[in-house]
C-alpha positions in Angstrom: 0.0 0.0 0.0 1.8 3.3 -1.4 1.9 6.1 1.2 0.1 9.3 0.8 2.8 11.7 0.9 1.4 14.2 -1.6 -1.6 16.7 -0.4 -3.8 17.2 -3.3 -6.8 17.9 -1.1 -6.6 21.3 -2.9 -9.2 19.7 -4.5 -11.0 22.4 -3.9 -14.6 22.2 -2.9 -17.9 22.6 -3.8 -20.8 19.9 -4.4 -22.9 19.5 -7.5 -25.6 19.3 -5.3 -25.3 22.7 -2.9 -28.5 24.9 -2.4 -27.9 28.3 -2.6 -30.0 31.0 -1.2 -32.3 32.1 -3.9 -31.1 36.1 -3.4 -32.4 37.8 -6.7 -29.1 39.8 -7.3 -27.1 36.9 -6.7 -28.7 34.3 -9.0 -26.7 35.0 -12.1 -23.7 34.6 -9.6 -24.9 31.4 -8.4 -25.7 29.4 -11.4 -22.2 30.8 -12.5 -19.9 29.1 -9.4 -22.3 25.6 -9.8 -21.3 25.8 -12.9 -17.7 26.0 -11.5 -18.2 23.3 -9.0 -19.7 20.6 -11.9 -17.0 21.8 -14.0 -14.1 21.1 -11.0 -15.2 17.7 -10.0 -15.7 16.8 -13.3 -12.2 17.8 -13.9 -10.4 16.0 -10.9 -12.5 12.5 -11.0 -11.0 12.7 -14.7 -7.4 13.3 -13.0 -7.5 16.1 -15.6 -4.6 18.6 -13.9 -4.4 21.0 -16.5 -8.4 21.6 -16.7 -8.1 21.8 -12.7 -6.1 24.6 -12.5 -8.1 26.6 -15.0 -10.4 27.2 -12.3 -7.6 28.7 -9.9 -6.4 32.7 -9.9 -2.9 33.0 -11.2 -1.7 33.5 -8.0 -3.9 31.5 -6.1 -2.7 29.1 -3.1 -3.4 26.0 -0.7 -2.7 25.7 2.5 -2.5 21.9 3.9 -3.1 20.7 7.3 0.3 20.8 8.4 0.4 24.4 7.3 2.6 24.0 3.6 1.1 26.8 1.2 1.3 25.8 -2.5 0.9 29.1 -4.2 0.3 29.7 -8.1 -1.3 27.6 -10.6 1.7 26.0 -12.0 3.1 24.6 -8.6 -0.4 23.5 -8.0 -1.2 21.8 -11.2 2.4 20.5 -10.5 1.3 18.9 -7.2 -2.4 17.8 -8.7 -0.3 15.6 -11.2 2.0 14.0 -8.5 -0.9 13.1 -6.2 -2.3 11.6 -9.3 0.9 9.5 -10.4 0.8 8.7 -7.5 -2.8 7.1 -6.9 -4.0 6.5 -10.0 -8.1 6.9 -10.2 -8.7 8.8 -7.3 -12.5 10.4 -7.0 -13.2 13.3 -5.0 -17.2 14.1 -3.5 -18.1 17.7 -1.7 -20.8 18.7 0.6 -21.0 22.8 1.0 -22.6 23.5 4.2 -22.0 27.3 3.8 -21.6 29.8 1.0 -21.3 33.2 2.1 -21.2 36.6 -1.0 -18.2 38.8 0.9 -19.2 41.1 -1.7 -20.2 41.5 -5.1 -17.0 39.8 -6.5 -16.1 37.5 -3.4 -17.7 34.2 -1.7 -16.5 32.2 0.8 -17.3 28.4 0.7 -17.3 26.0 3.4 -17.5 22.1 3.6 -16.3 18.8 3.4 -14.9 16.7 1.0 -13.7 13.1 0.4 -11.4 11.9 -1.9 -11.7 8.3 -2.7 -8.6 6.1 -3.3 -8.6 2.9 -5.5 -6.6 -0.4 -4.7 -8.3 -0.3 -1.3 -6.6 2.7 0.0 -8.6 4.7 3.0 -10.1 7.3 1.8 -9.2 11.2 3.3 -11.9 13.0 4.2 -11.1 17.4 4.9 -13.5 19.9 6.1 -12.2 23.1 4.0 -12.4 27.1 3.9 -12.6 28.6 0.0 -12.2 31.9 -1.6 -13.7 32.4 -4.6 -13.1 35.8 -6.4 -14.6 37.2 -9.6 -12.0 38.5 -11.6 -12.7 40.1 -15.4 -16.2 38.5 -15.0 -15.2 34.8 -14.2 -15.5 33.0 -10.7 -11.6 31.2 -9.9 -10.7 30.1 -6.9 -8.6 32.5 -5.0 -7.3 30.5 -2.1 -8.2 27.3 -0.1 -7.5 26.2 3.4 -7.8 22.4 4.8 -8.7 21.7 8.5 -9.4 18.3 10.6 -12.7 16.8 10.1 -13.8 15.7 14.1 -15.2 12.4 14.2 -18.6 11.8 15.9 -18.3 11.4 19.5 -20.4 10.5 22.9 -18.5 13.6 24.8 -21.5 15.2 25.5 -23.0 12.0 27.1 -19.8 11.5 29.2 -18.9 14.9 30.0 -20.4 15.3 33.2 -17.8 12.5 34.0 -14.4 14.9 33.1 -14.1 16.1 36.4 -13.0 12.3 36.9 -10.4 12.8 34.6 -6.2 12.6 36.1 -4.7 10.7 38.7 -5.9 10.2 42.0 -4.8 8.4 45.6 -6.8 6.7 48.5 -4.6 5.7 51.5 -5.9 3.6 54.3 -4.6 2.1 57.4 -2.4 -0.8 57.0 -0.7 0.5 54.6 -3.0 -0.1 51.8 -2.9 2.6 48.9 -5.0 2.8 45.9 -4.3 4.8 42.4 -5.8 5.3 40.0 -5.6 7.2 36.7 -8.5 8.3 34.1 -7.7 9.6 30.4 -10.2 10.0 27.9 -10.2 7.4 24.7 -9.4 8.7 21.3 -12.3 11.3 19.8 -13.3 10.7 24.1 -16.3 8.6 23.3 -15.1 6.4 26.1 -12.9 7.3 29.8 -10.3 4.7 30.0 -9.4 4.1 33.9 -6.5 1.9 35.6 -6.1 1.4 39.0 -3.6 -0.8 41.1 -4.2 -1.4 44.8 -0.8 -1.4 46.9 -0.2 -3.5 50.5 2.9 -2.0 52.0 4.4 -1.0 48.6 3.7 -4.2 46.8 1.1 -4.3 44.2 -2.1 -7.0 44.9 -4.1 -6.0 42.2 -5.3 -4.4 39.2 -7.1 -3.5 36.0 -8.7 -1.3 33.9 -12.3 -0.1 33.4 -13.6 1.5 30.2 -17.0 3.8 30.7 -19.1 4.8 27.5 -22.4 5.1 26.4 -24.3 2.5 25.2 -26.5 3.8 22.5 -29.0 0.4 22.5 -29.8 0.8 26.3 -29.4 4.8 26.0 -27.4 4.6 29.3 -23.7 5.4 30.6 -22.2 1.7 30.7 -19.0 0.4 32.1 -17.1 -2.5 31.7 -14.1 -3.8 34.0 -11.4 -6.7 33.5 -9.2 -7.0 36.7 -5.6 -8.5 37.0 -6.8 -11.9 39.0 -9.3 -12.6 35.9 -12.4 -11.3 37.1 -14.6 -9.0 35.3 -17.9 -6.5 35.5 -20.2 -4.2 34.4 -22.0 -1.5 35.6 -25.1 0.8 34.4 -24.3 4.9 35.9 -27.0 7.1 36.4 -27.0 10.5 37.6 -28.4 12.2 40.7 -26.8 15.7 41.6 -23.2 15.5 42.6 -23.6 11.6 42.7 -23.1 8.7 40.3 -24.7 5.9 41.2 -23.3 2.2 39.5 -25.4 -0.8 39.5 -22.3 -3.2 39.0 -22.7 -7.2 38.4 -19.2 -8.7 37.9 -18.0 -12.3 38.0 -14.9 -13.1 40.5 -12.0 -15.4 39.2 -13.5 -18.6 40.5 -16.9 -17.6 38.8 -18.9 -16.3 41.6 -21.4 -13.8 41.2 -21.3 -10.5 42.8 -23.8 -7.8 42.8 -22.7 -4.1 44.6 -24.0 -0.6 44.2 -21.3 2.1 44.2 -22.2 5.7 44.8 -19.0 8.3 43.6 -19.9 11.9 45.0 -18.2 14.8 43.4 -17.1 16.7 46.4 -15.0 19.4 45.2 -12.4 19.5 41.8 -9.3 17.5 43.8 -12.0 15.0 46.2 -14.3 12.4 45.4 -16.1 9.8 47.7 -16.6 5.9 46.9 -19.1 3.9 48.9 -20.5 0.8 47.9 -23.6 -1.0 49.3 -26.2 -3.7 48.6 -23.3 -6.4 47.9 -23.8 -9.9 47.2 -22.0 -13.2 46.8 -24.0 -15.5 45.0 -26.9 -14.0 46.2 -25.6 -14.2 49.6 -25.5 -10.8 52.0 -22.1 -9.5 52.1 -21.0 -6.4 54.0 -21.1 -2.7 53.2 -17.4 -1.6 51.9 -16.8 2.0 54.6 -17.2 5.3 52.4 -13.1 5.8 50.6 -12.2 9.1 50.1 -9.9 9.7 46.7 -7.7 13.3 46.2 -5.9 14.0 43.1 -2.4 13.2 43.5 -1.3 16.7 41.7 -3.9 19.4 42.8 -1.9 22.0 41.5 -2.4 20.5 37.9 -6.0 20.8 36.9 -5.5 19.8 33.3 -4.1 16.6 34.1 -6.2 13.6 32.9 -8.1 13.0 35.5 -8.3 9.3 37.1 -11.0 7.1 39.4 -11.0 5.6 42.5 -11.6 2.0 43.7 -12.8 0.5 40.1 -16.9 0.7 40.5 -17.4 -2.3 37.9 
């Protein structure tokens, strides 16, 4: 599989299919830059270069995502036929979501586009800012600039979880110490947390829980995998400062155990665990005494924040 090492997402930007605002004086103008944006596509999907850059101002330039500016038509029609020695057949789609008139003889267009790659290469998908400028009566494209396209993501189901974000310590008598350390998965659709439990310096135990959202059961979920082979899961509802986990997890020698934890926000560098209503194969067991976890490094509050004892 070749690299892509070439940028050609100056592919500039407009879809066949955007709906512009039906403002009288502008309609001649309109009709003018779809005709553009048919033309364009048209042009690259045929890997035609030199038809490309006809639609460009002489000195009109691209600026990639890692901030290299291409400027002129012949360095960019230079860089349009390297990307396509390079892949071949590539295809390119567009979706405007904006088209804004500056003025009479400017618009500024704003989307996404994908360029599709053939032998089974991923395809690249760009979110994009374009000039367009009107120059002796003729729409070219004055200057384009690429940005990162952000994935869909559950943040905004998780996020009243961030505070729990960083790393965090419970000591108790006897010597016993937990940590444990939260950091949010990539695009943070789920918060990733380790912990380790420490006797007298010596590790016992530990593992790590990932919490998301489960869009089937429209709830916060969790789900916990511990270094002795036993494993969880918990459903997290909400109630004020509190979360409250209904956890069922299965112990290394495969009995069940049923627990409610309750983690209480108390202030940005303190958070409570108590857990209640425990089970052992159906069994009573006793209630664990309320632990009290404070962020190791209070001074940092942009650490990524971490969890206490893991509520499966």
């Amino acid at each position: 599989m070749m690299k892509k090492t070439v940028c050609p997402f100056i592919a500039v930007l407009f879809s066949a299919c955007a709906v512009f605002a039906q403002d009288a004086p502008r309609i001649e103008d309109q009709k003018a830059i779809q005709t553009v944006i048919e033309s364009y596509v048209k042009a690259f999907n045929a890997q035609d270069a030199e038809k490309l850059v006809s639609y460009w101002a002489e000195n009109g330039d691209y600026v990639d995502l890692r901030g290299r500016m291409i400027k002129g038509r012949e360095n960019i029609q230079a860089e349009y036929d390297t990307f396509f020695k390079a892949f071949g057949k590539p295809t390119m789609t567009i979706k405007v979501s904006a088209l804004d008139f500056g003025n009479e003889d400017v618009v500024i267009e704003d989307g996404i586009r994908e360029i599709l790659f053939p032998e089974n290469e991923p395809s690249r998908e760009m979110r994009y800012t374009a000039i367009h400028v009107k120059k002796d009566g003729k729409w070219l494209v004055q200057s384009v600039r690429d940005a990162v396209v952000f994935e869909d993501s559950n943040y905004d189901y998780l996020r009243g979880l961030e505070w729990m974000v960083g790393e965090w310590l419970d000591e108790e008598e006897g010597g016993v110490a937990i940590q444990t350390r939260c950091d949010w998965s990539t695009n943070r659709n789920f918060l990733i947390r380790s912990f380790t439990t420490m006797v007298n310096g010596e590790e016992t135990i530990g593992g790590t829980q990932w919490i998301g959202w489960d869009p089937v059961k429209g709830n916060i979920r969790s789900w916990l995998f511990d270094s002795d082979g036993g494993y969880g899961e918990g459903a997290w509802t909400q109630d004020g400062d509190k979360w409250i986990v209904e956890s069922n997890s299965v112990s290394p020698n495969g009995k069940l155990v049923k627990e409610t934890h309750v983690i209480t926000f108390l202030d940005q560098d303190t958070m409570n665990l108590e857990t209640g209503n425990r089970t052992l194969d159906g069994e009573p067991l006793p209630d664990v005494k309320v632990i009290v976890a404070r962020r190791e490094d209070a001074s940092d509050k942009d650490s990524q924040p971490v969890v206490k004892d893991p509520a499966r």
